[in-house]
C-alpha positions in Angstrom: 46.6 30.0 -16.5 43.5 31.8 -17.1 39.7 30.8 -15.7 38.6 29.9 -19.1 41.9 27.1 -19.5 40.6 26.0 -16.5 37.2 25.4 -17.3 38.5 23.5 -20.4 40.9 21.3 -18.6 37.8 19.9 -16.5 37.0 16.1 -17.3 33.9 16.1 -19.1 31.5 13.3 -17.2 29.5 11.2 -18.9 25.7 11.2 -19.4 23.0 9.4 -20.1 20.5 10.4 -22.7 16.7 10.3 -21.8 15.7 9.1 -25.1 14.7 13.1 -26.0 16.2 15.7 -27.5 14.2 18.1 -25.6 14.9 16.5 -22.4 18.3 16.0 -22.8 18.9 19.7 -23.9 17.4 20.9 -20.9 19.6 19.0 -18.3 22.3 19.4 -20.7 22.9 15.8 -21.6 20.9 14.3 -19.9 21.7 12.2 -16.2 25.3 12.8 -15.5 27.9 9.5 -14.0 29.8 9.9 -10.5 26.5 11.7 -9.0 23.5 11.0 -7.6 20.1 12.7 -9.6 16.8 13.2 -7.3 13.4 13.2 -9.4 10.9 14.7 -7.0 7.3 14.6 -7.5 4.2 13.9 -6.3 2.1 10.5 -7.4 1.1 10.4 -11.2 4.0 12.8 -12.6 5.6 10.8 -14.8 8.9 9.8 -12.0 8.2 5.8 -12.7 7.9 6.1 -16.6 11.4 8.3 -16.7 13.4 6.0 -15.1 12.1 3.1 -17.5 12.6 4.9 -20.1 15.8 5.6 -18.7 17.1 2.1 -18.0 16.1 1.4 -21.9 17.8 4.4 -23.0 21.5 3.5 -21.1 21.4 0.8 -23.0 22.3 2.7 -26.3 25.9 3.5 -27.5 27.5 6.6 -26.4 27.2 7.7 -30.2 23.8 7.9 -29.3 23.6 9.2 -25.9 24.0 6.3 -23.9 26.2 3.9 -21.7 26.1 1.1 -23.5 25.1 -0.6 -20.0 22.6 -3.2 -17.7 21.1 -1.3 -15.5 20.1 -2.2 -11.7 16.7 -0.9 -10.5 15.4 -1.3 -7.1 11.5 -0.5 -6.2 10.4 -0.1 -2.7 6.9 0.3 -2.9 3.7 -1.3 -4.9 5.1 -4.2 -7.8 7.6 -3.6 -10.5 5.6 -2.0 -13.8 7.0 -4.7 -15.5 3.9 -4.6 -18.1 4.6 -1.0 -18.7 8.3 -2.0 -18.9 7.7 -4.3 -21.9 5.6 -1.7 -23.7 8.4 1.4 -23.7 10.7 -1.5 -24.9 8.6 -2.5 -27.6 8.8 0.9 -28.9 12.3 1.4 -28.3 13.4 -1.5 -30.5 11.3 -0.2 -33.4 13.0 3.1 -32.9 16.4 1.3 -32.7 15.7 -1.8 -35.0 19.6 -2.4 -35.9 21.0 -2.2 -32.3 18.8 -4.6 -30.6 19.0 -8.0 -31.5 17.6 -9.6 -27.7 15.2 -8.5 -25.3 16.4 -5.2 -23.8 14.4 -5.9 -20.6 16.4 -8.8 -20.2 19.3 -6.0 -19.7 17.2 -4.3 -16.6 18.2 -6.1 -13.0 14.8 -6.0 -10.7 15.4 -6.2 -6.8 13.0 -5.3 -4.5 13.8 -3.7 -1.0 11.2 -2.7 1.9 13.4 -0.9 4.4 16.0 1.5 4.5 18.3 -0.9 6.9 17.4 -3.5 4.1 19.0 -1.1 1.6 21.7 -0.3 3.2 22.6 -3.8 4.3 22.4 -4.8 0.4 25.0 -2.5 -0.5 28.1 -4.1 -0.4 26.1 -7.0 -2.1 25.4 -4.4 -5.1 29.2 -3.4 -4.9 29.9 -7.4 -5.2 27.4 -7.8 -8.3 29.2 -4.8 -10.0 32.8 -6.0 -9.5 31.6 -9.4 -11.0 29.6 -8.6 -13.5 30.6 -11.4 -16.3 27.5 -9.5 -19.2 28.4 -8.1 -22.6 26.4 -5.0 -20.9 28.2 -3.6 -17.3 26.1 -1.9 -14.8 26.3 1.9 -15.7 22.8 2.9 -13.7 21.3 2.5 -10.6 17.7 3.5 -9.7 16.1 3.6 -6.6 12.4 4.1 -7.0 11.4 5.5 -4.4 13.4 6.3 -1.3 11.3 8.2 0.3 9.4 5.0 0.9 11.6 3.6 2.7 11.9 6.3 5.2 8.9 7.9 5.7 6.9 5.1 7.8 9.7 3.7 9.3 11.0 6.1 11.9 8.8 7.5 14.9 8.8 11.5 15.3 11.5 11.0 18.3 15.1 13.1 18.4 16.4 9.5 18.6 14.7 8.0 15.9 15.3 10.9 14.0 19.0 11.1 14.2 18.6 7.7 13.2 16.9 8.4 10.2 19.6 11.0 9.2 22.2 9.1 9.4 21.2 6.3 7.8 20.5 9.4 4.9 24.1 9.9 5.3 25.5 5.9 5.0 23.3 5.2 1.9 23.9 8.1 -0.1 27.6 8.2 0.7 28.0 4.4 -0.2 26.0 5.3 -3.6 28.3 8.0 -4.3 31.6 6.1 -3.3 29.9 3.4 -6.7 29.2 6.0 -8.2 32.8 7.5 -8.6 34.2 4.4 -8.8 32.3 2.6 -11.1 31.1 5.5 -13.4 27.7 5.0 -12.8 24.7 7.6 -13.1 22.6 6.8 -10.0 18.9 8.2 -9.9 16.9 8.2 -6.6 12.8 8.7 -7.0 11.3 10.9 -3.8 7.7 12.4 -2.8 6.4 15.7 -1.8 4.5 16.4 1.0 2.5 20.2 1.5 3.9 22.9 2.4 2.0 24.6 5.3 2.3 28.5 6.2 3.4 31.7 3.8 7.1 30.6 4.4 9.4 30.4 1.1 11.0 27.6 -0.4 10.9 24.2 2.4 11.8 24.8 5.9 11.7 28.5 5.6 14.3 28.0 3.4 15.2 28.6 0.0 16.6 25.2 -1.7 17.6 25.8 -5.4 16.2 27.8 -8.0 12.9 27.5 -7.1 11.2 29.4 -3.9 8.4 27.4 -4.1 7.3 24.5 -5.6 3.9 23.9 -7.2 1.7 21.1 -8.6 -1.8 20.4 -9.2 -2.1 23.8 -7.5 -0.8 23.2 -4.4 2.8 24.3 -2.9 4.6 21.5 -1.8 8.0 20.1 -1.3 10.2 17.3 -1.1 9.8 14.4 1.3 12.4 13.8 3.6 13.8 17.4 4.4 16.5 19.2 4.6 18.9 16.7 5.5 18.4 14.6 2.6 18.8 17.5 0.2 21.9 17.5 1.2 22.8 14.0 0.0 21.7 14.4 -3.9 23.8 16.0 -6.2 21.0 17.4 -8.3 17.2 17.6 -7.7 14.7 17.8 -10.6 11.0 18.6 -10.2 8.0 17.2 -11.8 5.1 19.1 -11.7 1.4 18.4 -13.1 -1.1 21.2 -13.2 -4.5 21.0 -15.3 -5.3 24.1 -17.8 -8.4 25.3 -19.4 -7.9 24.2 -23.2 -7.5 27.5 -24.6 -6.5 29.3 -21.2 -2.9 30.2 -22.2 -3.1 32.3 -25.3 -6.5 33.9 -24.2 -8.6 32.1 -26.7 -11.1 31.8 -23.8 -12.5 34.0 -20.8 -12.4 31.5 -17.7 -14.1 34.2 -15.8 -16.8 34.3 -18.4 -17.6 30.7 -18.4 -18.5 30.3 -14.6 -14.9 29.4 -13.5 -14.2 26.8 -16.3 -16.1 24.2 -14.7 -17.5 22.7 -17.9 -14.4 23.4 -20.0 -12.1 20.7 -21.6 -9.2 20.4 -19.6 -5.8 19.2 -20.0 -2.8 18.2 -17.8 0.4 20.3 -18.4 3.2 18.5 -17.6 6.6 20.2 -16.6 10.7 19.2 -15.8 12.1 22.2 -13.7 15.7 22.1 -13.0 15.8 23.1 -8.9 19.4 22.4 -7.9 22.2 21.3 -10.2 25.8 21.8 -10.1 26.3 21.7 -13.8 23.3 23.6 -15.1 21.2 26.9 -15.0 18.0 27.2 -14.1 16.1 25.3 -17.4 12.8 23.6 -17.6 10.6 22.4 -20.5 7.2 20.7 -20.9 6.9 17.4 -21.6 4.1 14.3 -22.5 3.9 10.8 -21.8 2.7 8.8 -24.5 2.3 4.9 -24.9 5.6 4.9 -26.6 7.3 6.8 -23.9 8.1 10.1 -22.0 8.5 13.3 -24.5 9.5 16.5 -24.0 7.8 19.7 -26.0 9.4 21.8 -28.1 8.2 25.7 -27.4 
């Protein structure tokens, strides 16, 4: 038995397409089942508008990258963008006109939840709803948008409170990856950044992942929650947004001639980065958001 008959004896897990060739090249699929996937990134990124375009997207056929699967998604904070919602679907069906004969919003299970106890106390409800299930569509994908929400006003800066905290990290992400497993499911978790003070690399003082630093809209931050939360994702993807001079990147035009760039057009580059992953290198590709959904850039 040699290393490379075992690598091809692994199972091959199953994942759901982003709705983007370029997206789903870079994470190698797209969001892989039995695991939980962290989008990090701070407000305005584009973490909301993937994970619509997500719970659209599991609803293809595995032919074409999806689960054929409902899909539950809980928010925590702010109201469900149920108007964008309807607008990615709209453009979804006209890019998949012979699949969709209903609604497929109607395929997207909303729940809202304010705390962390709250979510935690819902989950054998959630295991309940996804033993019964009685739709032409199962649950294949859970999203929890955000969870740093629900921890980052709850708990006071005490050792007591939090341990606490930590382990209540520990009981939600082990119950999402005991549905995980046993469901199949691909379960995507939203979280924040926060800055990161002092010259020290990567958070903590510590290098996390591919990245030593992370960086958006020119400042180094990273992500909410710490250490001890890093350690309950499977995978960790960055979103970062940084505005360029038009014209900057090839050297078209002299910033430093222009009196900084003040009165230059400007636009907002968006990025994926890959930071931790157990089935992928270290990747990343640009991407847009349009009105008819999130899009990476081929380079």
């Amino acid at each position: 038995m040699t290393p490379e008959n075992l690598l091809h004896r692994l199972p091959s897990t199953q994942k759901c397409t982003f709705g983007c060739p370029v997206l789903d090249r870079c994470l190698g699929g797209g969001i892989p089942c039995n695991s939980i996937t962290e989008l990090v990134a701070e407000s305005g990124c584009g973490k909301t508008q993937l994970c619509l375009q997500l719970a659209l997207s599991a609803q293809l056929p595995p032919s074409l990258g999806g689960l054929s699967a409902s899909s539950l998604y809980i928010h925590t904070e702010f109201s469900f963008p149920s108007r964008r919602l309807h607008q990615l679907s709209h453009a979804f069906i006209s890019s998949h006109p012979r699949i969709f004969n209903n609604d497929p919003c109607d395929r997207i299970f909303v729940h809202a939840v304010y705390s962390a106890d709250q979510l935690f106390d819902i989950m054998p409800k959630i295991e309940s709803f996804l033993e019964n299930m009685n739709t032409q569509l199962p649950v294949k994908l859970i999203v929890i948008d955000s969870i740093a929400a629900l921890f980052r006003s709850e708990f006071e800066n005490t050792p007591i409170e939090l341990k606490r905290r930590s382990s209540l990290f520990f009981k939600i992400s082990g119950k999402l990856k005991s549905l995980a497993k046993r469901f199949g499911l691909a379960v995507v978790v939203t979280n924040q950044v926060v800055d990161l003070m002092g010259h020290s690399e990567g958070m903590n003082g510590l290098k996390v992942g591919n990245l030593g630093s992370l960086v958006s809209s020119g400042r180094r931050v990273c992500p909410a929650l710490g250490l001890a939360w890093a350690n309950c994702v499977n995978s960790r993807l960055f979103l970062s947004r940084n505005e360029e001079v038009v014209g900057e990147e090839n050297g078209s035009v002299d910033v430093s001639a222009c009196g900084g760039g003040d009165f230059l057009p400007r636009q907002t580059r968006r990025q994926l980065h890959v930071v931790f992953a157990p089935h992928l290198p270290d990747s990343s590709c640009e991407f847009v958001i349009r009105r008819e959904g999130v899009f990476g850039v081929e380079r």
